[in-house]
C-alpha beads as a LAMMPS data file, in Angstrom:
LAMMPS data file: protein, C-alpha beads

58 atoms
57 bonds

1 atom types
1 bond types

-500.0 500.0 xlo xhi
-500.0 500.0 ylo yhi
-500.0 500.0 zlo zhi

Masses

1 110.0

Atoms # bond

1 1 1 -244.713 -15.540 352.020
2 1 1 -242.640 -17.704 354.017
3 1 1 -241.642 -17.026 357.856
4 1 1 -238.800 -18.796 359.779
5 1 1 -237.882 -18.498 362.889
6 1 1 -234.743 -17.317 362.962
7 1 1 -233.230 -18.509 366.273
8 1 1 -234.277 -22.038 367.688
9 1 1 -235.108 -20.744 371.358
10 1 1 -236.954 -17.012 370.420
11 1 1 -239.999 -16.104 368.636
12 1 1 -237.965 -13.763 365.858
13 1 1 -239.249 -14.839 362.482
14 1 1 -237.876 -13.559 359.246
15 1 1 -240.236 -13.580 355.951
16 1 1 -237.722 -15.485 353.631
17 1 1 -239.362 -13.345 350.535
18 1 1 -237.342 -10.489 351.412
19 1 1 -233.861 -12.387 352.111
20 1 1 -231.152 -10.886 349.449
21 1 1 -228.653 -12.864 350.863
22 1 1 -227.516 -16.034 353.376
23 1 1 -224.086 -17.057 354.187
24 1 1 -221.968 -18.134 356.739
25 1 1 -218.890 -16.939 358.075
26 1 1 -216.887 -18.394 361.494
27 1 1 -219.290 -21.033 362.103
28 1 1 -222.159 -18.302 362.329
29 1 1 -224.870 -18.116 359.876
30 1 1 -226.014 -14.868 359.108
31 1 1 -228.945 -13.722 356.313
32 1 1 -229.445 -9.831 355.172
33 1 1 -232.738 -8.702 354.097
34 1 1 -233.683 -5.851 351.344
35 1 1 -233.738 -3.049 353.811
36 1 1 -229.723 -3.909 354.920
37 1 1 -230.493 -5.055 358.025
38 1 1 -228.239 -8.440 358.951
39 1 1 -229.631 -10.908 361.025
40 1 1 -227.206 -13.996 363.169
41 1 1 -229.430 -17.017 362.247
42 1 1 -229.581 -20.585 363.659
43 1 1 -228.112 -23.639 361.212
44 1 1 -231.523 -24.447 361.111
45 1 1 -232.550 -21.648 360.137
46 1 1 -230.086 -21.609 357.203
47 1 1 -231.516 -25.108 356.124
48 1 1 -235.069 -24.012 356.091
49 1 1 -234.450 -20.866 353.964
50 1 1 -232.270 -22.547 351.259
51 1 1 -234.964 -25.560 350.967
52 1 1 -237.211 -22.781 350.924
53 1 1 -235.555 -20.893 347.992
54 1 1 -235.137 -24.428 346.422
55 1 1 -238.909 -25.030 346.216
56 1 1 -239.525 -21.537 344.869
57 1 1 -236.707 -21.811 342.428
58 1 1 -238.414 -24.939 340.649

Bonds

1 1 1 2
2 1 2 3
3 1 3 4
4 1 4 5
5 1 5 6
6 1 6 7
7 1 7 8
8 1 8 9
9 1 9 10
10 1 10 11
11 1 11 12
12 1 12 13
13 1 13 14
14 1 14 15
15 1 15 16
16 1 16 17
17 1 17 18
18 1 18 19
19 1 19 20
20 1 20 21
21 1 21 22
22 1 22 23
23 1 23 24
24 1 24 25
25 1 25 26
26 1 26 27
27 1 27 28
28 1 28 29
29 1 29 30
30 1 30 31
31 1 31 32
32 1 32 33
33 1 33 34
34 1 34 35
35 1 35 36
36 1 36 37
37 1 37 38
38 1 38 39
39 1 39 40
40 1 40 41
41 1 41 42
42 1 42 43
43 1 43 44
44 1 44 45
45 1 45 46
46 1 46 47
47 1 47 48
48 1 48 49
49 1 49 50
50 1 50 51
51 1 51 52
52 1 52 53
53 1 53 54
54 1 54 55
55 1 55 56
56 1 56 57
57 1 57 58
């Protein structure tokens, strides 16, 4: 279980096991989890889920 915060200046955290997909669209970064709920996510954000799904890919 992973959690990222999912905007730099709020306390909303996301656990990245139960992302189904990232992208970005407009210059706004968005992720959707299992349930279908979509989330607007910080760049930073983005980063730490994809090196997150990089280190559990290996």
């Amino acid at each position: 279980m992973k959690l990222i915060r999912i905007i730099d200046d709020a306390n909303n955290y996301i656990n990245a096991d139960f992302l189904v997909r990232v992208w970005r669209e407009d210059n706004k970064q968005y992720c959707q989890l299992v349930t279908g709920t979509t989330y607007q996510i910080s760049k930073n954000a983005l980063i730490k889920i994809l090196e997150y799904d990089k280190e559990t890919s290996k």
